[in-house]
C-alpha positions, 0 to 999 in steps of 0.5 A: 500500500502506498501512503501519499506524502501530503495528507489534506485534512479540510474538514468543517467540525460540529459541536451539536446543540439541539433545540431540545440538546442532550444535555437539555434533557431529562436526567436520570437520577434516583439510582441504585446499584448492587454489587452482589449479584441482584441481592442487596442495593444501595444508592448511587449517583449518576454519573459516577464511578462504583469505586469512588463511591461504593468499592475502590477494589472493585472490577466486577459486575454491577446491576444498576436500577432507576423508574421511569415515570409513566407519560404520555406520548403523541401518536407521531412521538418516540422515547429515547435513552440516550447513555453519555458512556458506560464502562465498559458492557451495558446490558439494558432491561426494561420491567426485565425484558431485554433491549439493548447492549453495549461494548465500550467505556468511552463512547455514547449509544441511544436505546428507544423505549417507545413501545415500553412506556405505550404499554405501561400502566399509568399509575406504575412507573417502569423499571430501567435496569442496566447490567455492567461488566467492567472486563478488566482488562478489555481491548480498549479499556486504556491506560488509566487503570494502570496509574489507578484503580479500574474504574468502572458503571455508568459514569457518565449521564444518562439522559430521557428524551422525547422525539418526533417520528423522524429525528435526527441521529446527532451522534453520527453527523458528519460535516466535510467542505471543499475549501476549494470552492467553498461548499461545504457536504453534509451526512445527516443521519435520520431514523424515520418512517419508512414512507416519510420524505425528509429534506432538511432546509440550511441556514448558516452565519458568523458566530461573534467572538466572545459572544454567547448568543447565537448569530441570526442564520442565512438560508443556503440551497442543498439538495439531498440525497438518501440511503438506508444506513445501519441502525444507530438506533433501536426501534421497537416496530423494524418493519415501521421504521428505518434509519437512512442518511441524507448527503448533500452539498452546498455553497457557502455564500462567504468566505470562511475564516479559517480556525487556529489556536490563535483564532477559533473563529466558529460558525453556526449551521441550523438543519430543520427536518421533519419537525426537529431542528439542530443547531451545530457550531462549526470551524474550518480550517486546514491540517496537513503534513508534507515531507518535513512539516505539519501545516495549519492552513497552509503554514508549517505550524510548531506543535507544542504539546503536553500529555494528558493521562486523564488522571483527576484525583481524587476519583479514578475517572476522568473529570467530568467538570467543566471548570476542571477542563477549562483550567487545564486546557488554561494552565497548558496555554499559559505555558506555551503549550498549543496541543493536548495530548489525550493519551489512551482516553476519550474526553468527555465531549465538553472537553473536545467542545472547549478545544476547539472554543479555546483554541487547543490543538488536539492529539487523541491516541485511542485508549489500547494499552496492551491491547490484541490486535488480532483477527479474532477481534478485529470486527469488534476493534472495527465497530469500537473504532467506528464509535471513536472516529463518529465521536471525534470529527467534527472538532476542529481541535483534533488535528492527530490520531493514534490507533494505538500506544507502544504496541509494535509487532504484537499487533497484526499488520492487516488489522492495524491496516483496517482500522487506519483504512477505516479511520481514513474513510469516516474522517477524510483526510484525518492525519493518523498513525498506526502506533505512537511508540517508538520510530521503528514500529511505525509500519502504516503512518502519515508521520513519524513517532517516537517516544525518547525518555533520556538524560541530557547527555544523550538527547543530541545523539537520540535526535540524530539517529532519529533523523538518520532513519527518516532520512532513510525512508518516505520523508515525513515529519516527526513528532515526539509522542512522549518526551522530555520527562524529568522526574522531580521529587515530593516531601513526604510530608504529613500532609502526604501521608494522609492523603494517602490514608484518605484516598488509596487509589491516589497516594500509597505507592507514591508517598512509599517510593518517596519515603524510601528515595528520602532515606537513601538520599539521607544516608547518601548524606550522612555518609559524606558528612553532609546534612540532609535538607528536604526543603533545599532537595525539593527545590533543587529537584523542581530546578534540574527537571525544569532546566532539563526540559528547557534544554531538550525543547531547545535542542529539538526545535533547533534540530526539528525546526517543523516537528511537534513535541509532547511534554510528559 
């Protein structure tokens, strides 16, 4: 297979706000979770994680269970559950009848209810039940479980909406210009009537900067086109209903300015259809690579980065707060710092929403540590996969992609192929490699890849033999997945020593490993005639990994002028 030198990426990227949005909607609350087995319940919030709240040990599976109050619904109406994420196999019962399952701790899946609740008694609410199976150990489970407890249940929210007869199915929209001649393509998938026409009408305007309000909209022309597509979501009569997707293209009747850190510039888009209407707040802008650089918008652009693991303590999930987000996309910029790398872990949506309104870059490495990428999962990984890239692209922030993390061989060579031949077909354009790891296990990649953790003394010749071995083969540019690390040590103070009887997920083995640094230092010391001094160490610590990161950053941008770096 040959891989182009020059990969385009122009892509007009969504954040969804319906006139009825998820986030709008119902939530459901007033849960209870058993750990035993159905024997005994006690309550639980939703969202959350069974480890922070009922067992940090646990990675089994959890029966959870709400009511449904009865309402009435309209002969052209439909009931939808819509789950933000479950970790990791969601299992959903209705009064105990069966309706749906889930692979995949990360991503959003929609359940219908209609014909439940058309059914229900009206003085008797239903009863929702959700089994879930944490499976330890699962493909995608990614890295945060190795910094931490597993973490498992429904730990994002779960949502109750009404919906006309035929809606639009918001997770998997897809939205692709030609900057060329300024049009724009849109993939709107509906789930409707078999024998309802849906011809959605367009409008579109500017979105003010540092303004909330939504701008007034111009209507534009677009004639669409449909075919049956698979089903995104349940119904409950198959023979009345189906899913199709729309696709049409459109001029854009001004031209766009092109979105970069340094300018999110953002656009509203309404689509109304069959009495549902969706507002998508959008951004252009163009992302390629050549034979030495990544390009923003047909300029090389240094890519600064610095790596995110999810880790927010004290729970052992990623942080579902909003001001949680926005102070760490503000502490990176702050510093220099124009890219996130969200390593092994999908975001939660308002953090891909606040990139791309802030101004960060994003680098999502998909959450496989470890994993079997082999053909005896292949056709899960695929539609695992297909979930991350719906999930993914339409921002305008994620500007790289990894299939996977310091896999290397054990990973099937037609298997990685599928999925970046996959990746390639949901998101055109989409720069993306096989594995961020080490230069030699780049196999399928539209750049290339290291990770060199190393001392000063070395850094200059690592970067020569990195440069060597591009030069070698198909030039294209280098980005350092992880790097220029430096360890800096932490008083064992009071302080820590509690938090670690507090927290046990977050504290024992890091307060033990200083513990035990502290006393070889201090006997190191002594053995010298020298006195210990904990608060001088801390500093000096703090000084070297600071001047050693400088150092290395340095060197790098004067060695690769047009690569891309993440800090770890």
């Amino acid at each position: 297979m040959r891989i182009d030198r020059l990969f385009v990426l122009i892509l007009f990227f969504t954040l969804l706000i319906h006139a009825g949005a998820w986030a709008q909607d119902t939530k459901l609350v007033n849960w209870q979770v058993s750990i035993d087995g159905g024997k005994t319940f006690q309550p639980i919030v939703v969202p959350g994680t069974i480890e922070d709240q009922i067992q940090i040990d646990f990675d089994g599976v959890s029966i959870y269970q709400t009511s449904l109050p009865h309402q009435s619904l309209g002969i052209k109406q439909r009931l939808l559950l819509r789950f933000a994420a479950v970790a990791t196999h969601a299992k959903v019962f209705i009064d105990d009848v069966f309706v749906a399952e889930h692979l995949g701790g990360w991503t959003p899946f929609t359940v219908e209810i209609t014909q439940f609740m058309r059914k229900a008694q009206d003085d008797k609410p239903l009863v929702l039940k959700v089994v879930v199976d944490e499976k330890v150990g699962h493909n995608t489970q990614g890295f945060l479980p190795i910094v931490t407890n597993h973490f498992g249940g429904i730990w994002q929210p779960v949502t109750l909406r009404v919906e006309h007869d035929s809606f639009l199915i918001e997770d998997a929209i897809s939205i692709v210009p030609n900057l060329a001649n300024n049009s724009i393509t849109l993939e709107l998938p509906f789930s409707k009537r078999k024998n309802e026409q849906v011809q959605p009408a367009i409008s579109l305007g500017l979105i003010p900067k540092g303004r909330s309000e939504l701008p007034s909209t111009v209507g534009v022309n677009c004639e669409f086109k449909s075919h049956v597509s698979k089903s995104y979501v349940l119904a409950q009569d198959d023979e009345a209903f189906e899913n199709v997707v729309l696709k049409g293209t459109f001029k854009v009747p001004f031209s766009l300015q092109k979105w970069s850190p340094e300018n999110p510039q953002r656009y509203l888009l309404k689509v109304s259809a069959a009495e549902d209407e969706l507002s998508l707040v959008f951004a252009a802008r163009q992302f390629t690579v050549n034979d030495r650089a990544f390009l923003l918008n047909g300029m090389p652009y240094g890519i600064r980065g610095i790596l995110n693991w999810g880790y927010a303590p004290p729970s052992v999930a990623p942080s579902l707060d909003e001001t949680w987000m926005r102070q760490e996309i503000q502490v990176a910029k702050d510093r220099g710092f124009n890219l996130m790398k969200f390593c092994l872990w999908i975001p939660p949506k308002r953090y891909l929403e606040l990139c791309d309104e802030l101004g960060m870059l994003a680098w999502i490495e998909y959450p496989t540590w470890h994993p079997q990428l082999d053909q005896k999962h292949l056709e899960e990984l695929r539609r695992e996969y297909a979930e991350f890239f719906e999930f993914d692209r339409n921002h305008a922030s994620v500007v790289l992609r990894s299939l996977t993390c310091e896999t290397g061989p054990s990973a099937d060579l037609e298997v990685i192929r599928s999925l970046y031949e996959q990746c390639k077909s949901a998101i055109p354009g989409a720069v993306v490699e096989d594995d961020s790891s080490w230069i030699s296990w780049n196999r399928i990649h539209d750049f290339y890849d290291d990770h060199p953790y190393g001392n000063n003394h070395t850094w200059v010749a690592t970067l020569d033999k990195l440069k060597k071995y591009i030069a070698e083969r198909t030039p294209k540019p280098l980005a350092l997945g992880e790097a220029i690390a430096a360890d800096t040590w932490t008083v064992p103070s009071v302080e820590n020593l509690a938090y670690a009887k507090e927290n046990p997920a977050h504290g024992p083995w890091a307060v033990a490993d200083n513990k035990r640094w502290q006393k070889m230092i201090a006997s190191l010391a002594n053995a010298r005639g020298r006195e210990f001094n904990e608060n001088s160490l801390k500093r000096q610590s703090e000084n070297y990994g600071m001047l050693m990161r400088k150092f290395q950053i340095e060197v790098f941008q004067r060695e690769v002028p047009h690569g891309a770096y993440v800090v770890s």
